[in-house]
C-alpha positions in Angstrom: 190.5 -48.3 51.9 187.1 -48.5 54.0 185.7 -45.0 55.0 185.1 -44.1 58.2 183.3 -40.6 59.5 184.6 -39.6 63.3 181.5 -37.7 64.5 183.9 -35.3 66.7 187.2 -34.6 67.4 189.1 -37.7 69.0 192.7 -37.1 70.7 195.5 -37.1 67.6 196.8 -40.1 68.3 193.9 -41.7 67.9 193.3 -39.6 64.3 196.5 -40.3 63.1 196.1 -44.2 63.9 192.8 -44.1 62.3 194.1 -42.5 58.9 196.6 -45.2 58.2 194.2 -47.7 57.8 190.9 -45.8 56.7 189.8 -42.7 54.6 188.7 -40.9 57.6 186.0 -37.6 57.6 185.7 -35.8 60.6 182.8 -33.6 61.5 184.9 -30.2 62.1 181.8 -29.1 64.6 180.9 -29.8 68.7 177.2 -30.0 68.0 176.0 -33.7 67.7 174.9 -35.5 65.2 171.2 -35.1 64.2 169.0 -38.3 62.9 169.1 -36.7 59.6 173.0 -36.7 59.4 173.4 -40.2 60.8 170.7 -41.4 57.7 173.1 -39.9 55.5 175.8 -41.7 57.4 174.6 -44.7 57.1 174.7 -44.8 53.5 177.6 -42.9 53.0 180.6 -44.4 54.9 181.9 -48.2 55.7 181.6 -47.4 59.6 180.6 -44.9 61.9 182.6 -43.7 65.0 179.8 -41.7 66.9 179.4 -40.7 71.0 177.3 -39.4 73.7 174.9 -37.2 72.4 174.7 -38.3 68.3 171.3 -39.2 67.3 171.6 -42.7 66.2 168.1 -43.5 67.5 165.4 -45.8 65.4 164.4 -43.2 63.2 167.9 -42.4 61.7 168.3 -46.1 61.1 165.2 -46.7 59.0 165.7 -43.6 57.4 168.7 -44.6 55.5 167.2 -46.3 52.6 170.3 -47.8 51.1 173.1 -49.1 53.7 176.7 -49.1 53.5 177.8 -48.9 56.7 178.3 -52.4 58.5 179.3 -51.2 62.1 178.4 -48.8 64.5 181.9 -48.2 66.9 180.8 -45.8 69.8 183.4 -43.6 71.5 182.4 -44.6 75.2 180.7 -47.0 77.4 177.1 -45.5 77.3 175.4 -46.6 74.3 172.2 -45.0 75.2 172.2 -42.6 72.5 172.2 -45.4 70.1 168.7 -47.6 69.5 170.8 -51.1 69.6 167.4 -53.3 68.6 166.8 -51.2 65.2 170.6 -51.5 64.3 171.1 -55.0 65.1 168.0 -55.7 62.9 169.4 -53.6 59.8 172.4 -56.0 60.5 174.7 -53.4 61.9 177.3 -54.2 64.7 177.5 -52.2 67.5 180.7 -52.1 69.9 181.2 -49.6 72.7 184.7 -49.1 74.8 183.8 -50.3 78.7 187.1 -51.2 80.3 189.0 -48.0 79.5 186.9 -45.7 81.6 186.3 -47.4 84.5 189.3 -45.8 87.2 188.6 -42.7 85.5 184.8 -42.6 85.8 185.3 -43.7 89.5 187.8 -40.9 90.7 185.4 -38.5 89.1 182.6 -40.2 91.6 184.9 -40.2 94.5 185.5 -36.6 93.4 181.9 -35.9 93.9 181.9 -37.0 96.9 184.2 -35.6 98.6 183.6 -32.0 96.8 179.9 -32.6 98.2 180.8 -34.1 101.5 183.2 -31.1 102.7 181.4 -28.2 100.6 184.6 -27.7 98.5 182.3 -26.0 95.7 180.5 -23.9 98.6 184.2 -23.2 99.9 185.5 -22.1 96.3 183.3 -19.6 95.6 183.5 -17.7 99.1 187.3 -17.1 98.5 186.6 -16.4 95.2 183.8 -14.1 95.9 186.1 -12.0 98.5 183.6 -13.0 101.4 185.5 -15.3 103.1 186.5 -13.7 106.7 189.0 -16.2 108.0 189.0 -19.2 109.9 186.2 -20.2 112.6 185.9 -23.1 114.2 182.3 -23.7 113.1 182.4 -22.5 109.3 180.9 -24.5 106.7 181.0 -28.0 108.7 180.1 -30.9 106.1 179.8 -34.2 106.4 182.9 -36.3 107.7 183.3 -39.4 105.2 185.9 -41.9 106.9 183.5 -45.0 108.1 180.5 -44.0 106.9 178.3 -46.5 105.0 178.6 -46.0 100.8 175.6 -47.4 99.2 176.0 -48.2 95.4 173.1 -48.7 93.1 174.6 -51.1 90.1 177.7 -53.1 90.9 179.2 -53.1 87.2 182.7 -52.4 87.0 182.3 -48.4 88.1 180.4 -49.7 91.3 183.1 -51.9 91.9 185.8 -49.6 91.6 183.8 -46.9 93.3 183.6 -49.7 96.6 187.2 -50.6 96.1 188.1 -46.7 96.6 185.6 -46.1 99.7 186.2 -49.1 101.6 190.2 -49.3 101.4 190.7 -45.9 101.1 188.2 -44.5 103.9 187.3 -47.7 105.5 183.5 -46.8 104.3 181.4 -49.8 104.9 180.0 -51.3 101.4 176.0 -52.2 100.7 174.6 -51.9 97.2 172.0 -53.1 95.0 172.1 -55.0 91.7 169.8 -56.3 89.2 171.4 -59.8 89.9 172.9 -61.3 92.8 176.7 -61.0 92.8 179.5 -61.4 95.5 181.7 -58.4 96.3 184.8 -58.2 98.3 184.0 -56.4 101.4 180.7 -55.4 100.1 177.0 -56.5 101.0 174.1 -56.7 99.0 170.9 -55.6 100.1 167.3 -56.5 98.8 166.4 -53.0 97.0 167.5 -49.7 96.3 165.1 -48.4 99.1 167.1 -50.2 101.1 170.4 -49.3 100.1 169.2 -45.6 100.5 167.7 -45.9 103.8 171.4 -47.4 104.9 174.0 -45.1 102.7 175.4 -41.7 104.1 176.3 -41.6 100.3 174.3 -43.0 97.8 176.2 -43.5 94.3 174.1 -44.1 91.1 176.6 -46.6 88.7 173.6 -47.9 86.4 174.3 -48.5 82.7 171.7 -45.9 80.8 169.0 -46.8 78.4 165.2 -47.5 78.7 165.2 -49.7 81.1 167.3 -47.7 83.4 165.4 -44.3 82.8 164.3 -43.2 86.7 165.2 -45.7 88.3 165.8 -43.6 91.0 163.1 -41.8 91.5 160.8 -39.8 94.4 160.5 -42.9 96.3 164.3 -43.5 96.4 165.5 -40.4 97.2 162.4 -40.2 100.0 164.2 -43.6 101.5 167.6 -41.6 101.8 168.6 -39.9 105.7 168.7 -36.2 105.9 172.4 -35.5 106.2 173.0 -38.4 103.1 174.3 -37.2 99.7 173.5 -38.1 95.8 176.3 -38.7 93.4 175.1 -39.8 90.0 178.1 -41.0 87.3 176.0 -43.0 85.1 173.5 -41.3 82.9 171.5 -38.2 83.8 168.1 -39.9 83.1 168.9 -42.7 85.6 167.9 -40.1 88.3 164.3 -38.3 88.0 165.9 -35.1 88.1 162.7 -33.2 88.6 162.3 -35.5 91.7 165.8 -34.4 92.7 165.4 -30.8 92.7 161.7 -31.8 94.8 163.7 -34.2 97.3 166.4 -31.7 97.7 164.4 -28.4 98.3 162.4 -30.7 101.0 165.3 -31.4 102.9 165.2 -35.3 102.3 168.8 -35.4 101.7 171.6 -33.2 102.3 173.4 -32.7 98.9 173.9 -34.0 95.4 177.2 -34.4 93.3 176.4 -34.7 89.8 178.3 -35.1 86.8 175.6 -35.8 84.2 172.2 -34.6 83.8 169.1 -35.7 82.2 168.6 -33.4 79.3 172.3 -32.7 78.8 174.0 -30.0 78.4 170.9 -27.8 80.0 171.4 -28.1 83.6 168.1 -26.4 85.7 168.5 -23.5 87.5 166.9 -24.6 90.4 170.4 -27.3 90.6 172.6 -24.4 89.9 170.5 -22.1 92.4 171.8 -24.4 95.0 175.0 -24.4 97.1 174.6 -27.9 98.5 174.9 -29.5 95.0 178.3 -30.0 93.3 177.8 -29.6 88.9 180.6 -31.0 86.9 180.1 -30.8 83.1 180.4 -34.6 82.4 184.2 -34.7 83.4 183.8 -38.8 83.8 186.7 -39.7 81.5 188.5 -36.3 80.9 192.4 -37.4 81.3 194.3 -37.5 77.6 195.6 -41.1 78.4 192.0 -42.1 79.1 190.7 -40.7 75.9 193.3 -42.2 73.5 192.8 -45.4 75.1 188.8 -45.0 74.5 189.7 -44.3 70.9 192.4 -47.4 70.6 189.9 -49.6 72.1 186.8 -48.0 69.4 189.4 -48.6 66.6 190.1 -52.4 67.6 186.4 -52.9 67.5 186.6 -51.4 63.8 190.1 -53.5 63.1 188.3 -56.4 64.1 185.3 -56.1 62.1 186.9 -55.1 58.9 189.1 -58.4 59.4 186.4 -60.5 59.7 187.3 -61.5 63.2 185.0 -61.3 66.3 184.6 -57.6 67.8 185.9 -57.3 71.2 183.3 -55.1 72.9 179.6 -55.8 71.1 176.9 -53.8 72.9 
């Protein structure tokens, strides 16, 4: 029986699927992997199961000296927590799980929006606080979202969804922009992010992570977004220069953020938190149980499939 570690607690579906086919260790702890652990990994167990947040980085791969471990089967889409180049070269196989979070990851951004948009968060905490005085016919007015222009920044499937959801569902006219040219239902590409920004009355960030991706929104595209427009970022939390958020944000260059990751997760600044305009979830981008199990089911077909000598469904 090949050994498998689980780097943190999956659903128990998923657990109980992965012990009848592998002698399974799971890391009873929330903290992430360190470089140091993964070494060990490496030449300890027949496959890893790692996610968002373990250190499989360059220097944990060429730290393990001996290796025993043949694939690398992250638990999510974003594999930027895992140096891809220095595996492949040790000869490991890395898979990821894309399709399963897609709807998911796109209700959470529509979510943002909307929480942004009308001040929901803002709202919240003025019941909750006891302040609230009643009804007044110009309290807390936000910004109305039905026909409004939706600018996406990386048409993958998220992006896709996300249009899907604005354009049928609030009749949200569609422009984004993508590393390569690509046709969209009801959608229309536009030359560069500046220009998506200078359009959108909501700008949504749906990049993969990873080095290449690392600011890509930055000062000068957050300058090129209107006053009353609002951020929502569901990618990674480095995609967005979050230092230039805080900057663009306190200067009145747009009107909100909705943010569900951050770029030195879990610390979140407290200039973001300081502000009222800016909706914070704690990376809720695929939090439904059925969304989960079928992350895991997809993360153990890439190990199935390896171990049988067959072609892995979802390489990185």
């Amino acid at each position: 029986m090949k050994t498998l570690l689980i780097s943190k607690r999956l659903p128990d579906s998923v657990l109980a699927e992965a012990r009848e086919r592998y002698d399974v260790t799971l890391r009873e702890t929330e903290a992430s992997m360190s470089a140091e652990e993964v070494s060990d990994a490496l030449g300890s167990y027949d496959a890893i199961l790692p996610t968002l947040g373990d250190d499989v980085s360059e220097a944990a791969i060429r730290g393990c000296a001996d290796l025993r471990c043949g694939i690398i089967a992250n638990f999510g889409v974003g594999f930027n927590h895992i140096d891809v180049a220095a595996a492949q070269a040790r000869g490991l196989v890395v898979s990821n799980t894309p399709g399963a979070v897609t709807d998911a990851t796109a209700d959470i951004a529509i979510t943002l929006m909307l929480m942004t948009a009308r001040r929901a968060g803002e709202g919240e905490r003025l019941v909750r606080s006891g302040g609230w005085g009643g009804w007044q016919p110009t309290q807390m007015l936000g910004l109305h979202i039905s026909g409004k222009t939706v600018g996406i920044i990386g048409m993958g499937r998220i992006g896709q969804a996300i249009a899907q959801r604005c354009h049928g569902g609030f009749g949200c006219r569609i422009v984004f922009a993508n590393r390569s040219e690509k046709s969209v239902p009801h959608a229309t590409q536009l030359g560069s992010m500046a220009e998506v920004a200078q359009a959108a009355d909501i700008v949504f960030v749906a990049t993969p992570g990873g080095p290449e991706t690392r600011h890509l929104v930055d000062a000068n595209v957050l300058g090129a977004m209107q006053p009353h427009a609002i951020l929502v970022n569901i990618s990674r939390g480095d995609v967005v220069d979050e230092t230039a958020l805080i900057a663009a944000l306190k200067a009145g260059q747009l009107a909100g953020a909705g943010l569900d990751v951050y770029e030195h997760e879990p610390v979140v600044p407290e200039a973001l938190r300081a502000m009222e305009n800016v909706t914070l979830l704690p990376h809720l981008g695929t939090n439904a149980l059925e969304v989960r199990e079928d992350m895991g089911r997809m993360a153990l077909a890439n190990l199935h499939a390896y171990f049988d000598g067959k072609t892995v469904p979802n390489p990185v």
